[in-house]
N, C-alpha and C positions, 0 to 999 in steps of 0.2 A: 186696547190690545189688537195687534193685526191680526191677520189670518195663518200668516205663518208662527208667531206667536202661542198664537190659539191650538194649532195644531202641536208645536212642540208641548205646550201643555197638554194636552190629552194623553203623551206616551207616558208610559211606564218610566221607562229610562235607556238609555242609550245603551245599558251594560247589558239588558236584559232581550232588545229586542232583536230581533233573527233581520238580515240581509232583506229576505223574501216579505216577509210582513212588512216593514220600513220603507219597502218599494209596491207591494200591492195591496196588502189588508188592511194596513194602518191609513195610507190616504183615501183609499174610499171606504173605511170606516168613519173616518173623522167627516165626509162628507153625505153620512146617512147618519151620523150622530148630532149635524148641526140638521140636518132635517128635520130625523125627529122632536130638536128640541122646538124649533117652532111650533109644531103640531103638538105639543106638549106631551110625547109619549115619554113613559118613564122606560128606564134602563132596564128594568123587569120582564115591563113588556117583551123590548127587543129580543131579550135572551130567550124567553118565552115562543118568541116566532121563530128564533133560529132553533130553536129544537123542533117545532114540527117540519123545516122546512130542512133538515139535515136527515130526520128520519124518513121522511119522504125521498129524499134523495138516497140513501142506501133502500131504501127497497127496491129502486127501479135497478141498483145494479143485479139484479137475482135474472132480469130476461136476458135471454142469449137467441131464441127463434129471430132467424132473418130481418121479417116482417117489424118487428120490434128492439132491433139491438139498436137504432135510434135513442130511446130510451134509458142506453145507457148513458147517453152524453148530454139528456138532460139530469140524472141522477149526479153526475159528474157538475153539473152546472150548480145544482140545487145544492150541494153541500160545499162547494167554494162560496158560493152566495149567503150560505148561511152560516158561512166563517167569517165573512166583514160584518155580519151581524152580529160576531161573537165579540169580534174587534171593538165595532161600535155602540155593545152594552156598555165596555167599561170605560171608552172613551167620552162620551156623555156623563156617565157619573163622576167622572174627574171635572169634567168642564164645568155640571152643575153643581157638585159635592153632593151629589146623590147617591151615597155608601148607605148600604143595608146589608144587616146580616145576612137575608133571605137573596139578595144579589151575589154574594158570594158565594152561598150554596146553590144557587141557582145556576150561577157563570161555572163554579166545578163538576154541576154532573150533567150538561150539555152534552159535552164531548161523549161521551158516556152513554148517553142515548142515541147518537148517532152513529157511534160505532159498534154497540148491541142491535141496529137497525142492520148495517154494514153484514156484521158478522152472520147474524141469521140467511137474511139474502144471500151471501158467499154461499152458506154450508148447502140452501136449498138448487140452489143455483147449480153447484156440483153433483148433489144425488139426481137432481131431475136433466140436465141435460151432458154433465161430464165433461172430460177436458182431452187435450190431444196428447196429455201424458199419462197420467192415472186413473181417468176416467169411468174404465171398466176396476180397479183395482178398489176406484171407494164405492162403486153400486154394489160392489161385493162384501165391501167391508165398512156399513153405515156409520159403525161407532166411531170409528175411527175419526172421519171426517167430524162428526160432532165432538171430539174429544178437542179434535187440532181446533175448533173454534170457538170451543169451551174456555179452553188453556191460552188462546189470542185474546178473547176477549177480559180475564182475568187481568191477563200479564201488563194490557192495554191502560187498566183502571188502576194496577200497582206502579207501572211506568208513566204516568201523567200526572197521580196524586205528589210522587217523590220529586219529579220535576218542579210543580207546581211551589211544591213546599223548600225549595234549596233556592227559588227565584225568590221568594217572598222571605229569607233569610238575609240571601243579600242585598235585597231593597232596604232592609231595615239598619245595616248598616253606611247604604247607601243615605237613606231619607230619614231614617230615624223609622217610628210606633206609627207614625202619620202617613206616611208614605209608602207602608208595608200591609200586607195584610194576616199579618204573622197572629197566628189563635194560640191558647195552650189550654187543656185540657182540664188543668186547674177553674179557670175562669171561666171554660164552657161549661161546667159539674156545677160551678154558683148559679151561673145562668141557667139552666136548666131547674136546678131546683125553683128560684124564684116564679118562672113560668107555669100557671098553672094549668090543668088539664082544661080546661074549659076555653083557654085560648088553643083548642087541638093544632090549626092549621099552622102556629108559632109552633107546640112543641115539639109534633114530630119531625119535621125540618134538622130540628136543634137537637135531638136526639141521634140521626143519622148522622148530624156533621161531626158531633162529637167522639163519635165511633170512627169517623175521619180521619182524625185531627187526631187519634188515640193511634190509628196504625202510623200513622208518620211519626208519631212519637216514639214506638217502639221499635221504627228502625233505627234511628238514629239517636245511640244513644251516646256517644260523645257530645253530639251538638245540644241534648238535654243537659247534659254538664257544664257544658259552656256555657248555655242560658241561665241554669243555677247560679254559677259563679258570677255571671254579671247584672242579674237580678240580686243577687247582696250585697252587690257592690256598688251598683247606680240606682239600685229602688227596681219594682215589678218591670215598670216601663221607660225605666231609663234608659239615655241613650250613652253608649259606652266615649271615652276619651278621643278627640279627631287622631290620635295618634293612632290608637288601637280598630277605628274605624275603617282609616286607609290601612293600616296593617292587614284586615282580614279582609276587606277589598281586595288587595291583590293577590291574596291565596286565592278566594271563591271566584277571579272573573273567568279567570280559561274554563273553568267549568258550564259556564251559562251558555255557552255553545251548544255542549250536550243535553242542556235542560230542553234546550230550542229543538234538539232532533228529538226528543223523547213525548213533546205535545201535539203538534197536526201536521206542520207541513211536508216531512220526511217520509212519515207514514202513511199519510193521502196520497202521495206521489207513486210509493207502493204497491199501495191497492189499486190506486187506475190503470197501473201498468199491468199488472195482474186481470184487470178487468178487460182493457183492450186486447191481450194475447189469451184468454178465456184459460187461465191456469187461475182458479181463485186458489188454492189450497198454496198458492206459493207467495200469497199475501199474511195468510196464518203463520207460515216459515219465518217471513220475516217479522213478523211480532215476535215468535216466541225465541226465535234461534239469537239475530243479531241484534233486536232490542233489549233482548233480556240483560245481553255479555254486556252492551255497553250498559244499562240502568246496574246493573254489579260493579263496575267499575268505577259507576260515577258515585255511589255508597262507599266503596273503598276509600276511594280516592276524597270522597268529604270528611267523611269517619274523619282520618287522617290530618287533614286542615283544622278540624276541629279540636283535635289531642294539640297539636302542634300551638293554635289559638290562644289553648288554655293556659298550656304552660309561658308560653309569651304572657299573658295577665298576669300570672301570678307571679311572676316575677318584675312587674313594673312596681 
């Protein structure tokens, strides 16, 4: 296999991957995924390092004194750095077929500690040195500022998990069961029970994801219908008819656009801009205001694909 090869096998899929990753994160991911394969680091590891090295990096955005706003542009460094490490967890385990449960919950709440890193920093960052617009407005009113990054950081973990989960949909009709990494809640309650308390650092893992894997379920409850229906139709893990595959292919691709602004790079871009002009509180805005409108929309709008889905099924 060559190199260029190699590298198109590490992606996801071309339906799924964002402009900006496919041009920065993905190739020097794939080129600290063939690193570490030498060195013989597992994909856990990586993921593992890009979380301390993500939380490190939103703490440094919290200084703003002179002497240290430096600092921010290493914190800025450290967490684009520690996104081709996020890149290059899962590109490595494709290349080795190194899938693990614990790597998927592990590559899901990454993001999530970094930007509870992020957010913390933001709020202290504002009450201790303030901003050239509301500055005096939140040292007078703390809650408030803890509210807006209470409510970012929420909105952050509900906007990333739904992404997450409508990309790992359409992989499945893309790739099939194998090429997805689609859970259902059913067979994380087996597995869970099977596990016993004695293997603790397996269960609680498996217990969090499936409280996961339970809230994506109950937004989406067409798309549980439509998994119904073609679980009794093709078997648990069946993969449905190429007719009906390209069919809900091209309902679900204009959406993986929005999947792509709803995970890091839109967001980050956000927050540094907010972090360079020293307005953090108009980073939380934009979590909670214009992320939110489009994650509702992309819920409508799948909802929707999926009625539409079903009824196309059951009429072939």
């Amino acid at each position: 296999m060559t190199l260029k090869e190699e590298y198109q096998a590490s992606l996801k899929s071309s339906d799924t991957e964002e402009w900006f990753d496919l041009h920065f994160h993905r190739p020097l991911g794939f080129l600290w995924a063939k690193f570490f394969a030498k060195l013989g680091v597992s994909p856990n590891a990586i993921t593992i390092a890009s979380i301390f090295m993500g939380v490190a990096g939103g703490i440094m955005l919290y200084f703003h004194q002179p002497h240290l706003a430096w600092l921010n542009w290493v914190g800025m460094l450290l967490i684009t750095w520690a996104d081709t490490f996020d890149s290059a967890d899962g590109q490595l385990a494709r290349l080795t077929q190194q899938y693990s449960r614990m790597g998927r919950i592990l590559d899901g709440v990454s993001g999530d500690f970094w930007f509870a890193a992020i957010s913390f920093a933001l709020v202290f960052r504002e009450l201790d040195f303030g901003d050239s617009l509301l500055g005096d407005y939140f040292y007078n009113h703390e809650w408030q500022i803890w509210a807006l990054g209470i409510v970012s950081g929420l909105s952050h973990a509900l906007q990333a998990a739904m992404a997450d989960y409508y990309r790992q949909f359409h992989l499945f009709f893309l790739k099939g069961q194998q090429g997805s990494e689609l859970d259902s809640t059913s067979k994380l309650r087996e597995q869970y029970r099977q596990v016993d308390w004695g293997a603790f650092w397996s269960k609680v893992p498996l217990f969090f994801y499936l409280g996961y894997t339970g809230n994506q379920e109950r937004m989406t409850p067409n798309m549980q219908r439509l998994r119904a229906a073609l679980s009794k139709r093709y078997g648990e893990d069946g993969v449905p008819s190429q007719d009906f595959r390209d069919y809900f292919r091209k309902l679900s691709l204009p959406l993986m656009k929005y999947t792509n602004i709803l995970t890091f790079n839109t967001r980050i871009i956000a927050c540094f801009i907010a972090v360079i002009i020293n307005i953090p509180w108009l980073y939380f805005a934009f979590e909670i205001v214009v992320l939110n409108i489009l994650l509702i929309y992309m819920i409508l709008r799948h909802e929707g694909i999926c009625k539409k889905a079903l009824k196309y099924l059951n009429q072939q």
